[in-house]
N, CA, C and O atoms as a DFTB+ gen file, in Angstrom:
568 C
 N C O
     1  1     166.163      17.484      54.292
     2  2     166.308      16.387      53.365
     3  2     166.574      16.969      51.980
     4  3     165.701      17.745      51.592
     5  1     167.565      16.762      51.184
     6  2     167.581      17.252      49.678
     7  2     168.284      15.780      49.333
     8  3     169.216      15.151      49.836
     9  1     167.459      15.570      48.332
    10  2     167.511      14.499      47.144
    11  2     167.975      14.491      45.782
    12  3     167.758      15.613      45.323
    13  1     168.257      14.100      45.331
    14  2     168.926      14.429      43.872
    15  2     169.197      13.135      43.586
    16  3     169.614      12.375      44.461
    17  1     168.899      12.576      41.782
    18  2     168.854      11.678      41.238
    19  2     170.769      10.727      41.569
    20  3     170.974       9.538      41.812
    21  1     171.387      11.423      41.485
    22  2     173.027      10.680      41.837
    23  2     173.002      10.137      42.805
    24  3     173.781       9.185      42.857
    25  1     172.313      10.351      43.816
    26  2     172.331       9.569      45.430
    27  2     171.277       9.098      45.899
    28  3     171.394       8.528      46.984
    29  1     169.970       9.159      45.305
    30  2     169.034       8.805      45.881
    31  2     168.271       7.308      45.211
    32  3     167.638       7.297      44.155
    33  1     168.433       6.470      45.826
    34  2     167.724       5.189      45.694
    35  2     166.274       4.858      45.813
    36  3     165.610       5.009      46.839
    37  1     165.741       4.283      44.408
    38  2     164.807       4.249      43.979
    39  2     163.995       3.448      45.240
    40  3     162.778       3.381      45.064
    41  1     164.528       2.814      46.527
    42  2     163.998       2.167      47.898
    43  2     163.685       3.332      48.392
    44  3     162.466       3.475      48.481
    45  1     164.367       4.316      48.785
    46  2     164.157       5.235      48.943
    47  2     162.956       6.303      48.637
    48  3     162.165       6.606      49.530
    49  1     162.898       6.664      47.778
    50  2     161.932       6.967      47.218
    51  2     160.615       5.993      47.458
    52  3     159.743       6.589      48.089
    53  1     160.287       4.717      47.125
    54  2     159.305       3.997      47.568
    55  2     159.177       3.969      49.414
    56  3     158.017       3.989      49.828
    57  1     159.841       3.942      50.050
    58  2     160.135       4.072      51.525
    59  2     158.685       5.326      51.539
    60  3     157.519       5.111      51.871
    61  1     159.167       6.314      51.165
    62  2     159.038       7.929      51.773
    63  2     157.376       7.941      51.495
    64  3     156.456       8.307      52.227
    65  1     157.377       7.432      50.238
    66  2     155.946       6.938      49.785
    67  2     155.437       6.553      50.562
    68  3     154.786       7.138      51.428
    69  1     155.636       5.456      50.407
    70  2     154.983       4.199      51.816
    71  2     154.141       5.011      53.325
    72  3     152.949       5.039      53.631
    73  1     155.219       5.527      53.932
    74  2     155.191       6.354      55.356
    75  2     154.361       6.764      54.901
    76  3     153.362       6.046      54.895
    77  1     154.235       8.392      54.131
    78  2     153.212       9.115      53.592
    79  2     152.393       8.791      53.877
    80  3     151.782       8.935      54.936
    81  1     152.144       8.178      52.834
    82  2     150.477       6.906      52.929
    83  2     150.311       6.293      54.038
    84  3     149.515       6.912      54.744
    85  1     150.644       5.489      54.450
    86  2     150.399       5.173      55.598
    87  2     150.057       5.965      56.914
    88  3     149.206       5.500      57.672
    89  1     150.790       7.322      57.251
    90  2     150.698       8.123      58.131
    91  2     149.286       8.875      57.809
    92  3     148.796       9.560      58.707
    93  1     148.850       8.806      56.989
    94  2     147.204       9.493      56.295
    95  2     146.350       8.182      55.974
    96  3     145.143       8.314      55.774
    97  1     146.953       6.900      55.919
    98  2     145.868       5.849      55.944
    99  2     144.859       5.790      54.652
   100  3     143.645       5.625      54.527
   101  1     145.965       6.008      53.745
   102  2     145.737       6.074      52.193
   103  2     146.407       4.466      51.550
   104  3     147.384       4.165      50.864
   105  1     145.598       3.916      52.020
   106  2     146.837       2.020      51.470
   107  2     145.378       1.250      50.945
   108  3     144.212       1.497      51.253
   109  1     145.844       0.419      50.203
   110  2     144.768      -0.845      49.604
   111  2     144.346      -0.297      48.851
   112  3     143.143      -0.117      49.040
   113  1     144.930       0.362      47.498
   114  2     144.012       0.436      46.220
   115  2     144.067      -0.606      45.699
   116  3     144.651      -1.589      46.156
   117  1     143.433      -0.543      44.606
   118  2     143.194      -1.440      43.920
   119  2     144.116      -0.898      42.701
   120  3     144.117       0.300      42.417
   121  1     145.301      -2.325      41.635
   122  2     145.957      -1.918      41.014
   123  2     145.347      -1.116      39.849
   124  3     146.090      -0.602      39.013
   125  1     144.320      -1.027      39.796
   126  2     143.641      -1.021      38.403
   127  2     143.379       0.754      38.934
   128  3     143.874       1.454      38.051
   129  1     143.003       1.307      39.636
   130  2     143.383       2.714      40.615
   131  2     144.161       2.981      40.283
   132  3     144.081       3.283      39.092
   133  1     145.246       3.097      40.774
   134  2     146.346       3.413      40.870
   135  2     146.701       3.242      39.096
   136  3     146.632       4.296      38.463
   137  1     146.901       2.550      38.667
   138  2     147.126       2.343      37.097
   139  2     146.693       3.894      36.258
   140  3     147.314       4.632      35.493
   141  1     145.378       3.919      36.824
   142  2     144.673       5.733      36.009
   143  2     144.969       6.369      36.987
   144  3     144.625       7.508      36.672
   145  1     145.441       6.423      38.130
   146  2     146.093       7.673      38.224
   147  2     147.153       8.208      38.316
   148  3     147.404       9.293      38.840
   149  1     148.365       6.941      37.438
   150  2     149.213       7.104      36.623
   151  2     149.105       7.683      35.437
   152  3     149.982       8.255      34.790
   153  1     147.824       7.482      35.143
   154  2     147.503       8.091      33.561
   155  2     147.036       9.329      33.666
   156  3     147.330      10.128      32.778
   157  1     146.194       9.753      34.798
   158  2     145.408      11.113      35.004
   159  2     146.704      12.360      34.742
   160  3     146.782      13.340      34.001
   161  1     147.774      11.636      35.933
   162  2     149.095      12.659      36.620
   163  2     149.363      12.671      35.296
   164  3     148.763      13.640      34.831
   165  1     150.052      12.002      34.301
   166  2     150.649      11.839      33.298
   167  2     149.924      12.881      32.418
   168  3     150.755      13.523      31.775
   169  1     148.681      13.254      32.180
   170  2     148.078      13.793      31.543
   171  2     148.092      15.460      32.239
   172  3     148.259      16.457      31.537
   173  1     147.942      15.489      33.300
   174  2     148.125      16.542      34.073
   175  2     149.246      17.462      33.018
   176  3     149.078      18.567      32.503
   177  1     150.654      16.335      32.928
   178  2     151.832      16.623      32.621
   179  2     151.398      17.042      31.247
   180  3     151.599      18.198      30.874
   181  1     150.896      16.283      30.587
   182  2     150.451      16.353      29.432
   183  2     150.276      18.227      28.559
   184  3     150.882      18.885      27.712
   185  1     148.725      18.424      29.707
   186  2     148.451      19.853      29.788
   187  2     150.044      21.034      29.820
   188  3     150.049      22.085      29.180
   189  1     150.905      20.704      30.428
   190  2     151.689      22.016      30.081
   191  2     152.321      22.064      28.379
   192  3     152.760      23.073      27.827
   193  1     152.234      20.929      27.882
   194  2     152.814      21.202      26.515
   195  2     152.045      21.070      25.789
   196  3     152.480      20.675      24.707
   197  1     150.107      21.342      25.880
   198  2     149.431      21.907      24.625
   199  2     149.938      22.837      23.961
   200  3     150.756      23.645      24.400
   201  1     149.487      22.801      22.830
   202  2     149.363      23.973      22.214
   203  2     150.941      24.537      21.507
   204  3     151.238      25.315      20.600
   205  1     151.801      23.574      22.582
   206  2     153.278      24.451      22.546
   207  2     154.467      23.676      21.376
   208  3     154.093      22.858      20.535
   209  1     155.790      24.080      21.515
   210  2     156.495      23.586      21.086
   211  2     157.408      22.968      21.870
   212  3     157.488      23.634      22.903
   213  1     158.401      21.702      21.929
   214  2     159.282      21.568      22.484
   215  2     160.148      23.173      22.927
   216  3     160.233      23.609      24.075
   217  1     160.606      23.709      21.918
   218  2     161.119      25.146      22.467
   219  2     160.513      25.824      23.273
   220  3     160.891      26.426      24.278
   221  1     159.184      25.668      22.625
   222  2     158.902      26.786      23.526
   223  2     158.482      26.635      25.265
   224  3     158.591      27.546      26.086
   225  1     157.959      25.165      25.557
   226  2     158.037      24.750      26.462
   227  2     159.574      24.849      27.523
   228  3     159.661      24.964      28.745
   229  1     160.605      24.753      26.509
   230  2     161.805      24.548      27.423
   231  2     162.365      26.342      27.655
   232  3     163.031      26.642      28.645
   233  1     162.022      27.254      26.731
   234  2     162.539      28.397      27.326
   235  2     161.199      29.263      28.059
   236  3     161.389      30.440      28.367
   237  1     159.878      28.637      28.312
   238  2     159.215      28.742      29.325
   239  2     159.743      28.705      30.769
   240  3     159.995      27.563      31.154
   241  1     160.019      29.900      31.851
   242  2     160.566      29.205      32.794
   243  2     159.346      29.202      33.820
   244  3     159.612      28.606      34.864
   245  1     158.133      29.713      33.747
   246  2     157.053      29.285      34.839
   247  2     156.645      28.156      34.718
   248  3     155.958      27.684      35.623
   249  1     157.030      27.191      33.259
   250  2     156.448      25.746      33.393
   251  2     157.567      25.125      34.178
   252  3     157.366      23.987      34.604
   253  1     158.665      25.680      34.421
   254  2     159.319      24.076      35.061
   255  2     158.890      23.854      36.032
   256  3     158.944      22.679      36.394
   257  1     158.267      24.838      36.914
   258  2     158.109      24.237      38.434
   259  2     156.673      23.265      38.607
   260  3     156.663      22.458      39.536
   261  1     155.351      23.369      37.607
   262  2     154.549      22.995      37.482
   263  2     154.869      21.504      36.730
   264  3     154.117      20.601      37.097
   265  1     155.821      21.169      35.794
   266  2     156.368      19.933      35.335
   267  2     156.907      19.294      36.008
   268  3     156.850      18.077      35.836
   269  1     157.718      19.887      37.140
   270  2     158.412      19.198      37.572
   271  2     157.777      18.406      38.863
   272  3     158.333      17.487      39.465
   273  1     155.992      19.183      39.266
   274  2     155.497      18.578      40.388
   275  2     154.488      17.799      39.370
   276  3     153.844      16.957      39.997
   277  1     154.218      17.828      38.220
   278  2     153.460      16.568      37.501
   279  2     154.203      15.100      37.598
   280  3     153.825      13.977      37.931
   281  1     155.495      15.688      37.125
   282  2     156.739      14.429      36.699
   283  2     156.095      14.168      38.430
   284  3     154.980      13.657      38.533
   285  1     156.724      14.477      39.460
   286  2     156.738      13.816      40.764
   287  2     155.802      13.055      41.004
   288  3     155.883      11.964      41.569
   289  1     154.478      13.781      40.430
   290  2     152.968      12.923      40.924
   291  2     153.060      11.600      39.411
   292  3     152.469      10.545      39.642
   293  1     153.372      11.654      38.791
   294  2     153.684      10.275      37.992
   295  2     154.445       9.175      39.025
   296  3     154.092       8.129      39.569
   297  1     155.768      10.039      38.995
   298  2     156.820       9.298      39.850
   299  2     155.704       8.535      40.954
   300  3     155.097       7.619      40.398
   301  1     155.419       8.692      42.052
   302  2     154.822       8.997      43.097
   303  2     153.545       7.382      43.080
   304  3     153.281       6.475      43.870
   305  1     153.046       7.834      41.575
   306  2     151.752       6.481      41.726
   307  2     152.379       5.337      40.879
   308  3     151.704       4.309      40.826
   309  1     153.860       5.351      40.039
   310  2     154.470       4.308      39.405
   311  2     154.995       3.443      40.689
   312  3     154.819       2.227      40.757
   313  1     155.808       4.372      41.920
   314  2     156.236       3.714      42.509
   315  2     155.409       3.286      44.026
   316  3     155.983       2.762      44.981
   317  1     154.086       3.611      43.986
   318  2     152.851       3.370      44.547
   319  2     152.270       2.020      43.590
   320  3     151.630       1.340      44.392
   321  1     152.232       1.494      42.521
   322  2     151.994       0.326      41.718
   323  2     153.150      -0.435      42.101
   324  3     152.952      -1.565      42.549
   325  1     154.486       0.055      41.987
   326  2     155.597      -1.444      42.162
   327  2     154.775      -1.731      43.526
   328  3     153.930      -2.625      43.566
   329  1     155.021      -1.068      44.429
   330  2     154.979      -1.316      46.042
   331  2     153.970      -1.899      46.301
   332  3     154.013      -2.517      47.365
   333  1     152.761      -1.974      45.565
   334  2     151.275      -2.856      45.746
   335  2     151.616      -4.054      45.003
   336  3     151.107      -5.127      45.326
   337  1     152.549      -3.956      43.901
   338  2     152.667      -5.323      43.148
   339  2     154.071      -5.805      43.371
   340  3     154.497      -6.489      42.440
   341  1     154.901      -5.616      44.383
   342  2     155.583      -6.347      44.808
   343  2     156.650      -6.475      43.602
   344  3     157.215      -7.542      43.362
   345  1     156.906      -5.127      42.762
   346  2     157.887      -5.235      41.854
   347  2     159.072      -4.143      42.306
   348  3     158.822      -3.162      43.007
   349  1     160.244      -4.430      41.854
   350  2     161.489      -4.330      42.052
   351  2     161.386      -3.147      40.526
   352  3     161.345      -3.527      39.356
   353  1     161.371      -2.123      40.866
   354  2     161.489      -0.953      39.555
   355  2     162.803      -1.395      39.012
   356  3     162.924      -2.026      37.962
   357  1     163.967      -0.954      39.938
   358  2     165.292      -1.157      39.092
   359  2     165.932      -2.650      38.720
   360  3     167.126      -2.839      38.487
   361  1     164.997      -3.569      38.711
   362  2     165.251      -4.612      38.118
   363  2     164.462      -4.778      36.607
   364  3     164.925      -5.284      35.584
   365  1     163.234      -4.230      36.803
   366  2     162.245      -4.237      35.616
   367  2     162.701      -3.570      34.747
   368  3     162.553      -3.870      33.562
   369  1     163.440      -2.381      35.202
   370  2     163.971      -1.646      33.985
   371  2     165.276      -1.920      33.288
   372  3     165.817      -1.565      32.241
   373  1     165.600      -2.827      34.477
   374  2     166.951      -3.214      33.474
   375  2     166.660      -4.428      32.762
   376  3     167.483      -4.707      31.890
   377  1     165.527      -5.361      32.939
   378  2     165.048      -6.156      32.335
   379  2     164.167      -5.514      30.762
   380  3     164.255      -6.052      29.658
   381  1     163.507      -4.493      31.026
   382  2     162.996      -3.519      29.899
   383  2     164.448      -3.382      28.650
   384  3     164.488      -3.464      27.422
   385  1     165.424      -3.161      29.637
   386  2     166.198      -2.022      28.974
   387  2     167.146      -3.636      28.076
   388  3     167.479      -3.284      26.944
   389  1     167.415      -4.589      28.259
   390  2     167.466      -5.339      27.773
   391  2     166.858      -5.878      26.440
   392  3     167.485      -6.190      25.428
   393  1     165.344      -5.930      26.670
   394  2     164.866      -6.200      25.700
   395  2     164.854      -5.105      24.671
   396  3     164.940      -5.368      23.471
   397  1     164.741      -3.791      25.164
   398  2     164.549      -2.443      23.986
   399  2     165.590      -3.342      23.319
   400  3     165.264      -3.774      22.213
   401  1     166.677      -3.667      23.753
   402  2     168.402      -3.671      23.005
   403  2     167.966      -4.821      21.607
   404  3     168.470      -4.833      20.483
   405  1     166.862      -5.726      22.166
   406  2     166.813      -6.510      21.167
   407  2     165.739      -5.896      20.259
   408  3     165.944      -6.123      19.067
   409  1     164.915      -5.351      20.466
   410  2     163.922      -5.412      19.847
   411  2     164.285      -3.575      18.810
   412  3     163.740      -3.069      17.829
   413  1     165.219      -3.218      19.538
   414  2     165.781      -2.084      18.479
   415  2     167.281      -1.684      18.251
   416  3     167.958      -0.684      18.486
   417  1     167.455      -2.683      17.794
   418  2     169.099      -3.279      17.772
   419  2     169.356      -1.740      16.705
   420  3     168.690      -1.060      15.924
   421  1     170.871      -1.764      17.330
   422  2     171.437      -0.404      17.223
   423  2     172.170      -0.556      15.897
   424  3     172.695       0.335      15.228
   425  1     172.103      -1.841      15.655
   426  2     172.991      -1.705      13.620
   427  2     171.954      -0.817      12.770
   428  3     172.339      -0.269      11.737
   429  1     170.539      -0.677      13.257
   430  2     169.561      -0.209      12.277
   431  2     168.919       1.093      12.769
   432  3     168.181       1.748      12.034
   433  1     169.172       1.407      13.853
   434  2     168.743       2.616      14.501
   435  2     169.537       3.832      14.213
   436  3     169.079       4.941      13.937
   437  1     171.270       3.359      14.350
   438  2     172.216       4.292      14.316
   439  2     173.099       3.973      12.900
   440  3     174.294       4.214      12.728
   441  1     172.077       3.309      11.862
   442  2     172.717       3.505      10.479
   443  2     172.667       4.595       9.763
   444  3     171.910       5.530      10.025
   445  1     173.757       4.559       8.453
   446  2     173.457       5.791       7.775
   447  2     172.263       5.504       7.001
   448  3     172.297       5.968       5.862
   449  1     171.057       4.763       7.367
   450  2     169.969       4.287       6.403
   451  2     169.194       5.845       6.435
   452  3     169.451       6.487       7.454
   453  1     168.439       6.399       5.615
   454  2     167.863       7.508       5.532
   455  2     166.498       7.667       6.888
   456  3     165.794       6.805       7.416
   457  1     166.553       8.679       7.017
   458  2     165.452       8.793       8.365
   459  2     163.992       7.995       8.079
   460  3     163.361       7.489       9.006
   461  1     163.569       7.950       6.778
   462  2     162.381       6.913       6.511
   463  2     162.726       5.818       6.829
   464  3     162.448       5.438       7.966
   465  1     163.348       5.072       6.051
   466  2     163.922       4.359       6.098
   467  2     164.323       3.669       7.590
   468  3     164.279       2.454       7.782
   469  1     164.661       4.515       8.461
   470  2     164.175       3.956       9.853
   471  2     163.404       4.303      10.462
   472  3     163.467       4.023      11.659
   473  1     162.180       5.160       9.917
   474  2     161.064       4.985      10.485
   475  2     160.766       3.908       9.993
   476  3     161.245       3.073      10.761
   477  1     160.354       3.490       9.321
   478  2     159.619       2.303       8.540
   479  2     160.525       1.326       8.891
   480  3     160.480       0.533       7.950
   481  1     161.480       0.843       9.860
   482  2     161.796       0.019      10.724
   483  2     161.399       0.000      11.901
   484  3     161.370      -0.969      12.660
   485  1     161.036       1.212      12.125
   486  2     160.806       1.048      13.760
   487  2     158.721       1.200      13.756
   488  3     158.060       1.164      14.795
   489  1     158.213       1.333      12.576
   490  2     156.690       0.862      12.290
   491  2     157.066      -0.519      12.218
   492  3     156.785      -1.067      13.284
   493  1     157.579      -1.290      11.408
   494  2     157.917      -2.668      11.823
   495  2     158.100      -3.151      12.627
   496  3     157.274      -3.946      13.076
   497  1     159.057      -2.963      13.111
   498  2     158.845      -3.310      14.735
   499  2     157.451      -3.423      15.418
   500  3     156.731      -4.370      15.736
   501  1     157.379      -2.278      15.497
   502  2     155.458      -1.912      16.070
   503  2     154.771      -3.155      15.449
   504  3     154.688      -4.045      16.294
   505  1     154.287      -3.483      14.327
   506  2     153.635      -3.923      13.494
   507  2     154.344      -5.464      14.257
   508  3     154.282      -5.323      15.479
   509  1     154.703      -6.250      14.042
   510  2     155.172      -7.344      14.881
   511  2     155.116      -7.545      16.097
   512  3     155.017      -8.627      16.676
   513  1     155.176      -6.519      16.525
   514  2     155.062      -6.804      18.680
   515  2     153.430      -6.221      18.866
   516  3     153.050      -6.201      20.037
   517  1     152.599      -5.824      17.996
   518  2     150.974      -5.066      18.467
   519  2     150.496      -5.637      16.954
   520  3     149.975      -4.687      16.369
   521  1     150.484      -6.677      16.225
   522  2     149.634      -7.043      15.571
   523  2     149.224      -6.130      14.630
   524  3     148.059      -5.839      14.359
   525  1     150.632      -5.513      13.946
   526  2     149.775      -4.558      12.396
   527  2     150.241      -3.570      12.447
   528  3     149.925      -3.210      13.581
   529  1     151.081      -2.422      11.822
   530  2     150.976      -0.818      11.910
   531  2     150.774      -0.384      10.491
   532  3     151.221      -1.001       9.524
   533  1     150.181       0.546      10.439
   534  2     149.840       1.246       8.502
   535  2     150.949       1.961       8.138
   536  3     151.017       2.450       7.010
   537  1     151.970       2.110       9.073
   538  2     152.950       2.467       8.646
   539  2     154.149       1.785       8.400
   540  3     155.246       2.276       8.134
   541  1     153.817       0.538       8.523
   542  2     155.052      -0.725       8.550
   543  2     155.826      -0.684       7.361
   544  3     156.954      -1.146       7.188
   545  1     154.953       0.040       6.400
   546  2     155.827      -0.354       4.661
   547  2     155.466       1.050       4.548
   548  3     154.629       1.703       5.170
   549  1     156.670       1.537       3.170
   550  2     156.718       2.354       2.683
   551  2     155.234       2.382       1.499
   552  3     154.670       1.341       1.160
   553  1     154.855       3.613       1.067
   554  2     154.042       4.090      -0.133
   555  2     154.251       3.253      -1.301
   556  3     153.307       3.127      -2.081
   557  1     155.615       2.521      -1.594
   558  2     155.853       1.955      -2.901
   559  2     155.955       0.232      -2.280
   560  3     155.962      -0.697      -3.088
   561  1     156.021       0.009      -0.935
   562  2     155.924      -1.428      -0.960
   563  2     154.653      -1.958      -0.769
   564  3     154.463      -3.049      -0.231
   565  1     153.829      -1.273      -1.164
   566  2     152.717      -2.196      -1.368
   567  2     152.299      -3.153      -2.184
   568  3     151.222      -3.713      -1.978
């Protein structure tokens, strides 16, 4: 079996899951389970880039193989949550990917506005969709 992101369907991937589990009689968590140990794996992932830099992480070559089986065990309990909650990943994300479009419309993201200047748009943002950010306004708009 070799897989690779160009051909392989995200059913797929939930399929292989499924069996797994099932063939070991690992089924019926509870979503709220499964939820942290989306967060645990994630953190797992977390651990290879203490301490480090983006660089230095990427011309590390003993971390890729250890990242790349964190990324999987993320992968692995996200698509262990659709499959208990009866969600359609590649619909959610294109439903996600929709809204990003509104909620970070590209006239203000990809302006020549100065890099503050869109930070302190995109703290706005924040600050409107989570009730508040301290970074919503600049030092002088107070």
């Amino acid at each position: 079996m070799s897989m690779n992101d160009e051909k392989t369907k995200v059913e797929e991937l939930k399929k292989q899951v499924l069996q797994f589990r099932q063939r070991r009689k690992w089924t019926g968590e509870d979503p709220k389970d499964i939820a942290l140990s989306v967060v645990l794996e994630a953190t797992e992932l977390l651990e290879h880039f203490q301490w480090k830099t983006g660089d230095e992480v990427r011309k590390e070559a003993r971390l890729y193989g250890p990242i790349c089986d964190e990324l999987a065990d993320v992968l692995w309990w996200v698509l262990v949550m659709a499959e208990s909650l009866h969600i359609d990943l590649a619909h959610a994300f294109e439903m996600k990917m929709r809204k990003n479009e509104e909620k970070y419309p590209e006239k203000i993201f990809a302006s020549d506005a100065s890099e503050a200047e869109r930070w302190r748009h995109y703290y706005r943002i924040k600050a409107k969709y989570r009730g508040g950010h301290p970074l919503a306004e600049g030092e002088n708009d107070k």
